[in-house]
C-alpha positions as CSV (number, residue, x, y, z in Angstrom):
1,X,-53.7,17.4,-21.9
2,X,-52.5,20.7,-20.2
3,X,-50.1,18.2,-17.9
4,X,-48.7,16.8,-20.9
5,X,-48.1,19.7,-23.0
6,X,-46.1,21.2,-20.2
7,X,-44.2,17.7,-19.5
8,X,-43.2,18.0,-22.8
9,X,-42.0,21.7,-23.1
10,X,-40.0,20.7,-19.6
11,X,-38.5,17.6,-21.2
12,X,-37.5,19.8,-24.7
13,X,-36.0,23.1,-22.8
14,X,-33.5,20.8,-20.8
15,X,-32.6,18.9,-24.0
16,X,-32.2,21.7,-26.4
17,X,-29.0,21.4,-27.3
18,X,-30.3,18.4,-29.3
19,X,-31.2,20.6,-32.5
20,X,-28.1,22.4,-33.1
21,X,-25.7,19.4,-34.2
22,X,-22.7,20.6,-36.2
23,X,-20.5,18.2,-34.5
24,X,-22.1,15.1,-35.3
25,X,-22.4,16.3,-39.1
26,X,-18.6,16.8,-38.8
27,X,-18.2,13.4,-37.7
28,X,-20.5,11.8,-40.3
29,X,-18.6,13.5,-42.7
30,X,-15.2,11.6,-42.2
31,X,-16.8,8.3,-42.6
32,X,-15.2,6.4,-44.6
33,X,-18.7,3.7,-44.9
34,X,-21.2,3.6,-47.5
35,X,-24.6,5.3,-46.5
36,X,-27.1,5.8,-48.4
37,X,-31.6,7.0,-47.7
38,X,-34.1,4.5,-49.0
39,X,-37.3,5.0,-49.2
40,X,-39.5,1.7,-47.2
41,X,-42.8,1.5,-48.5
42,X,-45.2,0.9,-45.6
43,X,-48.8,0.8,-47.4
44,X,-49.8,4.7,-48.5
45,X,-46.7,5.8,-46.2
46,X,-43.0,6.3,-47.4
47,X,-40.8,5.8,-44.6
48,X,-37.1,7.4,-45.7
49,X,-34.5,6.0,-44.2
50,X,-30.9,6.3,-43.6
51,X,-28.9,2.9,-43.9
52,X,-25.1,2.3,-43.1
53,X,-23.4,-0.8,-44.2
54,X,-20.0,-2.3,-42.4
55,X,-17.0,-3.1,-44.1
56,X,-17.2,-6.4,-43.8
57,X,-16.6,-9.4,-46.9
58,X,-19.9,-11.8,-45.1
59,X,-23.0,-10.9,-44.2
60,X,-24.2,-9.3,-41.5
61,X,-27.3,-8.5,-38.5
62,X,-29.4,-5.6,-39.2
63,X,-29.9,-3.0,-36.3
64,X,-32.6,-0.8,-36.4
65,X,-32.2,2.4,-34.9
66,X,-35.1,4.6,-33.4
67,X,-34.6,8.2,-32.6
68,X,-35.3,10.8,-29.8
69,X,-38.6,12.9,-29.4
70,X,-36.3,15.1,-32.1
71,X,-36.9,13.0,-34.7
72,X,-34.0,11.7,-37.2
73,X,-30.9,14.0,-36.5
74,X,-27.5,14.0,-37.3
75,X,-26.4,12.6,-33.8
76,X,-28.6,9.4,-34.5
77,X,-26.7,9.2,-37.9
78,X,-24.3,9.0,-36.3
79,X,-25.3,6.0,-33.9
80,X,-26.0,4.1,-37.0
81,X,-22.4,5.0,-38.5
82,X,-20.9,4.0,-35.6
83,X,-23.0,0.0,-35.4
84,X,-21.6,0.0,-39.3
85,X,-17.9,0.7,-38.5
86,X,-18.3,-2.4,-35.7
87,X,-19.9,-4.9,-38.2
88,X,-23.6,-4.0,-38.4
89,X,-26.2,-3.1,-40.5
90,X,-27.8,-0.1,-39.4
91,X,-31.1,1.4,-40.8
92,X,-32.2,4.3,-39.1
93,X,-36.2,5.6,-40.3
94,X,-37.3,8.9,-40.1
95,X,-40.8,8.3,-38.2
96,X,-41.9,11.6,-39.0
97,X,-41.4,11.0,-42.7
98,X,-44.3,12.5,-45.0
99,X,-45.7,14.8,-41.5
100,X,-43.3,17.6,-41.8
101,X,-43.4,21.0,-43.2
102,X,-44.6,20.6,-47.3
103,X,-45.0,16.5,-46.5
104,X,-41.2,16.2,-45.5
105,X,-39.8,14.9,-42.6
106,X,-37.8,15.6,-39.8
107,X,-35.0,18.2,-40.9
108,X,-37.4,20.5,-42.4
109,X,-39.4,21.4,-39.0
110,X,-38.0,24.5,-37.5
111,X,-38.3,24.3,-33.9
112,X,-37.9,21.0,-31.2
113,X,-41.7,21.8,-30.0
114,X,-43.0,21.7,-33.1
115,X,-40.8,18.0,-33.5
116,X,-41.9,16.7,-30.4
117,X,-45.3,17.5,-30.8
118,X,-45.7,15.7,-34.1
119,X,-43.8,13.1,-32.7
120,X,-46.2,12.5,-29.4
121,X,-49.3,12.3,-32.0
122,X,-47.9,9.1,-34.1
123,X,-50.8,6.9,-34.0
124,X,-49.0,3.9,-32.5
125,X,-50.1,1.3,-34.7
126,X,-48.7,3.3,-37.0
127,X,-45.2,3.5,-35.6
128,X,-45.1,-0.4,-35.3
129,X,-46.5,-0.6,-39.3
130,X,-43.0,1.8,-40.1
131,X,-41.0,-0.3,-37.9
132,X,-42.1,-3.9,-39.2
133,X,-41.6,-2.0,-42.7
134,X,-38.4,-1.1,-42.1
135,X,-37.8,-4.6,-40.8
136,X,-38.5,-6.7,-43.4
137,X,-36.7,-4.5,-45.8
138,X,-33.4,-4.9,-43.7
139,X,-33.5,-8.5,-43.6
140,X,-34.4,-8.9,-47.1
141,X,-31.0,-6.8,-48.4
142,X,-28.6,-9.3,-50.2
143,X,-25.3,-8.5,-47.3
144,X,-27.7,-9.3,-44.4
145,X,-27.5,-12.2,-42.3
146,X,-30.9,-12.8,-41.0
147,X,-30.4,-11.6,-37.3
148,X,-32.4,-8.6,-36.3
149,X,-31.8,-5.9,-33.5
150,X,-33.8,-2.5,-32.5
151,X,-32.4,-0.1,-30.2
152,X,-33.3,3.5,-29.4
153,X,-33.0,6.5,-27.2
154,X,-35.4,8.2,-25.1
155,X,-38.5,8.3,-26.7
156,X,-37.1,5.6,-28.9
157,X,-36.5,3.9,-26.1
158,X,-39.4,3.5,-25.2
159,X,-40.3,2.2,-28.7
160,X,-37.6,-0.4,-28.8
161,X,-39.3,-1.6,-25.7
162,X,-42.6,-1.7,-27.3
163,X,-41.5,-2.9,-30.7
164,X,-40.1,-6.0,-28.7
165,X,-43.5,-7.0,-27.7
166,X,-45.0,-6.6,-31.6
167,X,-41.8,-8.6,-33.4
168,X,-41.2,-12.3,-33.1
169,X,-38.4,-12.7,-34.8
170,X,-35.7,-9.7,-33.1
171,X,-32.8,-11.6,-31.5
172,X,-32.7,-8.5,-28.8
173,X,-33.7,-5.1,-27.9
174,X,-31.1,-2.9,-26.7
175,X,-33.2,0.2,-24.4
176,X,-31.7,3.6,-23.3
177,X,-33.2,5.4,-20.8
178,X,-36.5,4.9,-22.5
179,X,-40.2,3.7,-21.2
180,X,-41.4,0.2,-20.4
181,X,-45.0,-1.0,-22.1
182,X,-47.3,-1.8,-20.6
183,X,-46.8,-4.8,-18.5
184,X,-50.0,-6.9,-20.2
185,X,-48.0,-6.9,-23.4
186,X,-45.0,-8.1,-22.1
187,X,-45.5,-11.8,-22.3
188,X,-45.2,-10.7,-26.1
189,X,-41.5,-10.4,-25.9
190,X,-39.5,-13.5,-27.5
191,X,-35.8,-11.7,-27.2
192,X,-33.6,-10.2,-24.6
193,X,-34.5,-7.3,-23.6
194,X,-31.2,-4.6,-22.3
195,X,-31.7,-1.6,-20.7
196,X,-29.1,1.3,-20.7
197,X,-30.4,3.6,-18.2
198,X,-29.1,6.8,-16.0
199,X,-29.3,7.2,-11.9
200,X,-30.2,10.8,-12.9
201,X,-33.3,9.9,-14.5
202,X,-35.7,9.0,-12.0
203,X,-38.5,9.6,-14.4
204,X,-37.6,6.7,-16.0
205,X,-34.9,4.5,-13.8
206,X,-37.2,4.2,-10.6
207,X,-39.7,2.1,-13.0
208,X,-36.5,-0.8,-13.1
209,X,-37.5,-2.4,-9.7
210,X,-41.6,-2.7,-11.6
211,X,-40.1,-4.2,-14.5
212,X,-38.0,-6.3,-13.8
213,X,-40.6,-7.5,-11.5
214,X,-43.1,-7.6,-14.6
215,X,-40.8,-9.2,-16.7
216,X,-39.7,-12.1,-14.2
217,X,-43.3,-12.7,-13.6
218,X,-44.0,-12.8,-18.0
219,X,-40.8,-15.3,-18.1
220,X,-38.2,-13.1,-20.4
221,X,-35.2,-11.7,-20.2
222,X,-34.6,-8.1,-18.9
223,X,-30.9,-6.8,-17.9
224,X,-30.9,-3.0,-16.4
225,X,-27.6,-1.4,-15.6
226,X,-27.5,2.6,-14.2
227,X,-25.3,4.5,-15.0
228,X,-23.5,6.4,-11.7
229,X,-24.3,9.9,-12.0
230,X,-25.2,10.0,-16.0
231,X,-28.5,12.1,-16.8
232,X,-31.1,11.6,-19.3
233,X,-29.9,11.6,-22.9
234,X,-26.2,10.3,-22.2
235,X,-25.7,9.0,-25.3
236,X,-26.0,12.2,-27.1
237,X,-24.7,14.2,-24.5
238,X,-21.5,12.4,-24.2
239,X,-20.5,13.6,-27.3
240,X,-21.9,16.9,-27.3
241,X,-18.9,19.4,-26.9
242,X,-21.2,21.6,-24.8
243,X,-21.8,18.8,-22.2
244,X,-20.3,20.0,-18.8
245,X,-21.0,16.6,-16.7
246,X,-18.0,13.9,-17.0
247,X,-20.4,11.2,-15.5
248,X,-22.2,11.3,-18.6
249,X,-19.1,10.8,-20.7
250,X,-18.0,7.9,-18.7
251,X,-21.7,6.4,-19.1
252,X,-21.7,6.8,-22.7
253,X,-18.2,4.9,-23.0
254,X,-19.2,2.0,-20.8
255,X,-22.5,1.5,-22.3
256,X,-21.0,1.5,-25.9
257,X,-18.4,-1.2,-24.5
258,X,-21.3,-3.3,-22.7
259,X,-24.0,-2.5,-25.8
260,X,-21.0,-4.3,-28.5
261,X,-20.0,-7.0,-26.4
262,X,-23.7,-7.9,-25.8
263,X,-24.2,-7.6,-29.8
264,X,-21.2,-10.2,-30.7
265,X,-23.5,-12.8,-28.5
266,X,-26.9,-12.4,-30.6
C-alpha cells in the first residue's frame, strides 16, 4: 500500500501541470462544433458526460474517450473536440462522476492527489459498467453510424486496453502510453489494438516486447510505435505552453497524423 501511495505521489508531482489548464479552455472556447454534457444512466450511477459532434451531413463512428489519473479536464475536452472537427463522434465520461466533493465529479476536487486517489479506488467492474454505459448510449444517437472506438491516455490508457478485452463489438482501441491487462484476458480482444507509446517511459514502453508477445500468442492484433525521445503524457504536454521538450511536440504531431489515418480505415 505504502509502495503505491508513493508511486502515485511520484507519478502526480511530475505531471502537475496537468490541473492548471487555461490553454485548453481557451481553445475549447473557439470551437465552432456543438458540445453538449449528458447524463448516461448506468444502473444507481449517473455518468456525465461531455459529447462533441462533427460537422458532417451522414453519420458517423463514435469515439469514446477515457481520461488521465486527473480525471475529466479541459485538455481531454479538448481531445474529444479535436476527433469531432475530423468527423467523429466523441463522448468523453467523467469516471469520477457522483465521487467528488458534495457527489460531483471531477472539476470540483481541489487538489491532483486527492483526484488520483479517487481515481485508483474505481472498483473495476465498475469502470467497465460506465464504459459499456456510455457505449451503448453513443451508438444508439440518431447521427451515429454504428462503428465504435475507445482511446485514452495514461491511466486511460490503460483502460482502453482493458475495455478492449470486455467489448465485442469496438472496431479498435487506440492506447497512449497506458498499461497492458493482464495477458489471461487478452484472447478477449476482437479489434485492433494501437499503441501510442514514448521511449521515455520505460515504466510503461519496456512492457511492448511482453505484449506483443502475449498478444501474438492470444491471435490479435497489436501495433506499438515509440515515440523518439517523447516522455510520458505527450499528448497533453505537446500542447502545454509550459512544455520545454520539442521531442514531445514532434510525438504529439506524428501520433495525431498516424491515430487519423488509422481511424479513416475502421
Amino acid at each position: 500500500m505504502k509502495r503505491t501511495l508513493l508511486t502515485l505521489a511520484a507519478v502526480l508531482f511530475f505531471v502537475a501541470p496537468a490541473f492548471a489548464q487555461d490553454w485548453a479552455k481557451q481553445t475549447l472556447e473557439k470551437s465552432p462544433r456543438h458540445r453538449e454534457w449528458v447524463a448516461v444512466k448506468n444502473g444507481d450511477r449517473t455518468v456525465n458526460a461531455f459529447v462533441v459532434y462533427p460537422e458532417v451531413n451522414h453519420p458517423a463512428p463514435v469515439i469514446i474517450v477515457i481520461h488521465e489519473i486527473f480525471g475529466l479536464t479541459d485538455w481531454v475536452e479538448t481531445v474529444a473536440d479535436k476527433l469531432a472537427e475530423n468527423g467523429y463522434i466523441a463522448i468523453a465520461p467523467d469516471l469520477l462522476s457522483g465521487l467528488g466533493p458534495n457527489g460531483k465529479g471531477s472539476p470540483d476536487f481541489t487538489s491532483q492527489t486527492d483526484v488520483g486517489r479517487a481515481i485508483q479506488g474505481l472498483p473495476p467492474d465498475q469502470i467497465t459498467a460506465d464504459l459499456n454505459a456510455v457505449a451503448d448510449y453513443g451508438k444508439k444517437l440518431p447521427s451515429a453510424n454504428g462503428k465504435l472506438a475507445v482511446t485514452g491516455y495514461c491511466w486511460g490508457g490503460g483502460q482502453s486496453f482493458r475495455f478492449a478485452t470486455n467489448r465485442k463489438d469496438l472496431s479498435a482501441a487506440f492506447v497512449f502510453y497506458g498499461v497492458t491487462p493482464p495477458a489471461a484476458s487478452l484472447a478477449n480482444i476482437t479489434a485492433p489494438v494501437y499503441g501510442f507509446y514514448a521511449e521515455n517511459d520505460n515504466r510503461i514502453t519496456g512492457s511492448i516486447p511482453a505484449t506483443t508477445e502475449a498478444m501474438k500468442a492470444a491471435g490479435k492484433k497489436y501495433d506499438p510505435v515509440v515515440y523518439a525521445g517523447a516522455g510520458h503524457g505527450f499528448m497533453r504536454a505537446g500542447e502545454d505552453p509550459t512544455n520545454t521538450n520539442a521531442a514531445n511536440v514532434t510525438a504529439h504531431d506524428q501520433a495525431w497524423t498516424r491515430w487519423l489515418t488509422l481511424l479513416k480505415s475502421m
